[in-house]
N, C-alpha and C positions, 0 to 999 in steps of 0.2 A: 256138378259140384254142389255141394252144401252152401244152401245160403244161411244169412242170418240177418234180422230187422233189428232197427234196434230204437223202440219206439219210446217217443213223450208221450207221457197220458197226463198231462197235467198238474197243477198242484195241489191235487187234493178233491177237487169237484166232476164227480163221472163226467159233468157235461161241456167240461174243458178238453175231453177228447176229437180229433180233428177228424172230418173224413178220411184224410189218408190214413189217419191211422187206426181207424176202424175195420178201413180198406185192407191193410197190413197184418192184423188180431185176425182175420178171417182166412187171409190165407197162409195161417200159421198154423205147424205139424204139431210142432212143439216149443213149447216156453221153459226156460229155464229161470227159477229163483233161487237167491242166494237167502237165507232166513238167518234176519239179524237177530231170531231170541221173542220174547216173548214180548217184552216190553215195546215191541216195533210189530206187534201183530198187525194192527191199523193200514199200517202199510201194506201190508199185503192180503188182506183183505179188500183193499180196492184193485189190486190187481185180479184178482180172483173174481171179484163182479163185475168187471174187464173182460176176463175171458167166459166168462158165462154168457155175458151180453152180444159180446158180437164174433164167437170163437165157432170155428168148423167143429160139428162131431165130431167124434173119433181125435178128439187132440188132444194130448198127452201135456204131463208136468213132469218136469226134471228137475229136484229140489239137491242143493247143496246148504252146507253151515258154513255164512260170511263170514271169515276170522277174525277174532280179536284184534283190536290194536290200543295203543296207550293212547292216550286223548289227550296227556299233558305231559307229550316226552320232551326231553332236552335237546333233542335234534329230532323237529320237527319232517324238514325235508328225508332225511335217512331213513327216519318210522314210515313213512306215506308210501316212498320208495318200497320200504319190505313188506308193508301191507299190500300193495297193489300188486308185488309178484306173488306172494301167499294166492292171493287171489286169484292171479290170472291163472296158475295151475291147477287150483279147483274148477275153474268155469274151464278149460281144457279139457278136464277127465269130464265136467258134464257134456257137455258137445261131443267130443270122441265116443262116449257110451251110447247115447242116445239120440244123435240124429245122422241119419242116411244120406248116402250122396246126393238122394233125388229130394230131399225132403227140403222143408224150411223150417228153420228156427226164431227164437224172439226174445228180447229180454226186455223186458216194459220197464220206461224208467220215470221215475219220479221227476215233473218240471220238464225239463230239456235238457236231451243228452251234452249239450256244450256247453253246460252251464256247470261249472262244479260237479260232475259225476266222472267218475275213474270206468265206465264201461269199454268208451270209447279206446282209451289208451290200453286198458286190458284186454283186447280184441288184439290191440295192433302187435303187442308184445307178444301173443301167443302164435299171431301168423309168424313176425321176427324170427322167432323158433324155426318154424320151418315143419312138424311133425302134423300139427293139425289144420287142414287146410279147407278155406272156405270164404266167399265173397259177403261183403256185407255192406246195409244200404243206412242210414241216419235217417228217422222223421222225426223233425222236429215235433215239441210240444211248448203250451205255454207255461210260461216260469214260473216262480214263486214272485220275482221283482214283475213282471207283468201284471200278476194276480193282486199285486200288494199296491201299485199303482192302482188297479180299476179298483179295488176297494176303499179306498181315498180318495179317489176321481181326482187325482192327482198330475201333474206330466211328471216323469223322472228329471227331463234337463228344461232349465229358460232361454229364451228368444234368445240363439247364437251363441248356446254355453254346454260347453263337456259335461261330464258327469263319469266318475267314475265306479268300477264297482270295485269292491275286496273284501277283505273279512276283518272280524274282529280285533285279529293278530296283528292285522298289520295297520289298522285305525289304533291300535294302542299306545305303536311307536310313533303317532304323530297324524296330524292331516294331509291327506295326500295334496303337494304341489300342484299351480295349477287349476285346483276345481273348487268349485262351492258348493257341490251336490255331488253325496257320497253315498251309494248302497252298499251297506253291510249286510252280508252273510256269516254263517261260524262266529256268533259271538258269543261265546263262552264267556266272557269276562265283563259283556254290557260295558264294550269302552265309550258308547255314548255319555256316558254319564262324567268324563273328562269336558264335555262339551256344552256347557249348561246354557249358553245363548242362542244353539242351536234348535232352529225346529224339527222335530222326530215324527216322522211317520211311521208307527213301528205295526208290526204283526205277526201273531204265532199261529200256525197250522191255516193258514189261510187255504181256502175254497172248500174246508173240510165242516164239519157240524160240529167241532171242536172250538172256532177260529176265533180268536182273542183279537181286538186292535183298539191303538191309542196311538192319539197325534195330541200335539200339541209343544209347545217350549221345554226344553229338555228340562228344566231346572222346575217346572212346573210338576211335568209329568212321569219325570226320571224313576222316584220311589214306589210310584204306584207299576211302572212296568216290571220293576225290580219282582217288587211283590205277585204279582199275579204271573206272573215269569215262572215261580219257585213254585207256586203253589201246584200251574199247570205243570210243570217238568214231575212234580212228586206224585201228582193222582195219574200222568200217564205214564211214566218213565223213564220218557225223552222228551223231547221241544225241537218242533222247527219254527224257526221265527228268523225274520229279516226287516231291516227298515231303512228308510229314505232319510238321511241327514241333510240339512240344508242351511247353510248359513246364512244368515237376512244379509239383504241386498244395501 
């Protein structure tokens, strides 16, 4: 039966790749990418010095075009939903086309597959089906919030306290109950900047030669992340960034 890996290479720094997952790159037939466009070249460009580095001869690329979706629909869950089937039927036709019973497959993911990425769930949706069938294994990698902790040498939670994570969307409608220490991902909207007594450990494209970071009191530091936010989003064409909210003690 067809396997498939489905590995973390980290966020952004070749040498956040893990032995296992070197281990996994090596004994992979074939890799499949989805190509978000141009503006996300970056990205895959490190998976490609990824499989050059530690990839078997003879191992193939299976390239698909990621679909579109709205970034600021009205019904957020409904849009996600029909991007992630669009999708899973792409990665579908590339798997069915291109790897053999005997062989193995890969799909190198940005950070860690349980972290915010649709891989995982788009795997399971396609077995669901039933037509294309194939066993498949998770290796972890380290996160964007791991990465963005050791670059502030920071802890994410204090002696005997939660921490939660979420995204920008949902730090808009309020602070989450319960915690003092909040990472945000997806935030489109910089809702830190509702929270001006807060301290922000924030970072864009961390462990990359790109990597931007700023901490300090939100009401301090708020406009200048603002600004170098926009500046970065405009000279590459995207932003990944995340940061550690913490309300003083």
């Amino acid at each position: 039966m067809r396997k498939i890996y489905v590995i973390g290479i980290g966020a952004g720094d070749p040498d956040h790749l893990t032995l296992q997952a070197a281990k996994a790159i090596g004994r992979t037939d074939v890799f499949f990418l989805l190509d978000k466009g141009e503006t996300k070249a970056s990205m895959i460009e490190l998976r490609e010095q990824l499989m050059k580095a530690y990839g078997r001869p003879g191992k193939r690329v299976a390239e698909g075009r990621d679909p579109d979706r709205d970034r600021t629909p009205s019904d957020y869950e409904g849009t996600v939903t029909d991007w992630r089937h669009r999708r899973s039927e792409i990665t579908e036709t590339l798997i069915a086309e291109n790897l053999r019973d005997d062989q193995i497959g890969a799909f190198l993911v940005w950070g860690d597959p349980a972290l915010y990425d649709s891989t995982i769930a788009i795997l399971d949706e396609i077995l669901e089906r039933g037509q294309t069938l194939f066993e498949y294994e998770v290796i972890p990698g380290i996160s964007s919030i791991s990465a963005l902790a050791a670059k502030h040498r920071v802890g994410l939670n204090r002696v005997g306290q939660p921490f939660q994570v979420t995204t920008g969307r949902r730090l808009a409608e309020g602070w989450p109950d319960g915690v003092d220490d909040v990472v945000v991902m997806l935030d489109a909207q910089q809702a830190f900047t509702a929270h001006p007594d807060a301290e922000i450990y924030w970072g864009a494209y961390v462990g990359t030669p790109d990597e931007i970071l700023r901490s300090g009191t939100v009401a301090d530091v708020a406009d200048e992340i603002k600004e170098v936010r926009s500046d970065a989003r405009e000279r590459h064409g995207w932003i990944m960034d995340t940061y550690l909210l913490r309300r003083r003690s």
